[in-house]
N, C-alpha and C positions, 0 to 999 in steps of 0.2 A: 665911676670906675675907681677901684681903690687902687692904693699903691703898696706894694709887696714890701711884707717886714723885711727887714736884713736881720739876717742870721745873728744870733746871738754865739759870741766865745766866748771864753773864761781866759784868764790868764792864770800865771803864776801864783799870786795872792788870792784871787778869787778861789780857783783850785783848792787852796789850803783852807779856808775860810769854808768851803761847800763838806769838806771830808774831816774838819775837826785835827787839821793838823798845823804847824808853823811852816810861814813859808822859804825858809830855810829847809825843812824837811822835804819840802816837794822838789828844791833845787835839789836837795843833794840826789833825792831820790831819782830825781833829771836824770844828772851826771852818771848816777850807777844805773843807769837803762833800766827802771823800776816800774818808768810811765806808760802808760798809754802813746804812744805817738799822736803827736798832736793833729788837728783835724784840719791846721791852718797856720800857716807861718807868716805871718803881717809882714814883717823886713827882718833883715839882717842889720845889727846897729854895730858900735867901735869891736873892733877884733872881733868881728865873726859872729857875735852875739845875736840869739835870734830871739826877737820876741812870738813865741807859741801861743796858739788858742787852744781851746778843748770844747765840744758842744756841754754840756750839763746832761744828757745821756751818755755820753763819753765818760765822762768823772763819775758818776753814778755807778757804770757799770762797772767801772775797775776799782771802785770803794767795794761794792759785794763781793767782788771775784781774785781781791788781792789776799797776800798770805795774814795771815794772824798776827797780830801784836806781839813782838818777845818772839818771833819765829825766825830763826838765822836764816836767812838766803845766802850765803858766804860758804855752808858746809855742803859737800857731794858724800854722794854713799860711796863706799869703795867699790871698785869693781870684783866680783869673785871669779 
């Protein structure tokens, strides 16, 4: 009988490291609702602090499906 893998996550730094960015970028990218919601919340650490997981089909798909490089997410079109 074999015994079943445990699911693999990614964190924060892993995250960055997987999509070629700083992990500073993916924090902030956290902070401004940028991310994937993560797939797994481990705990809650000092003030509220969560440590997130991500599967690697998760970060994958939201590396091909996010905006462009140099592409403002900050501006709306006006409305006519």
């Amino acid at each position: 009988m074999t015994t079943p893998q445990p699911k693999r996550y990614l964190g924060v730094a892993a995250f960055a490291r997987r999509v070629g960015l700083a992990p500073g970028t993916i924090a902030s990218y956290g902070r401004k609702g940028l991310l994937p919601p993560p797939d797994v919340i481990i705990a809650e650490g000092e003030g509220g602090r969560q440590i997130r997981g991500w599967t690697p089909a998760t970060i994958d798909y939201w590396a091909t499906h996010r905006l462009g490089q140099g592409r403002r997410t900050d501006l709306r079109r006006p409305k006519n």
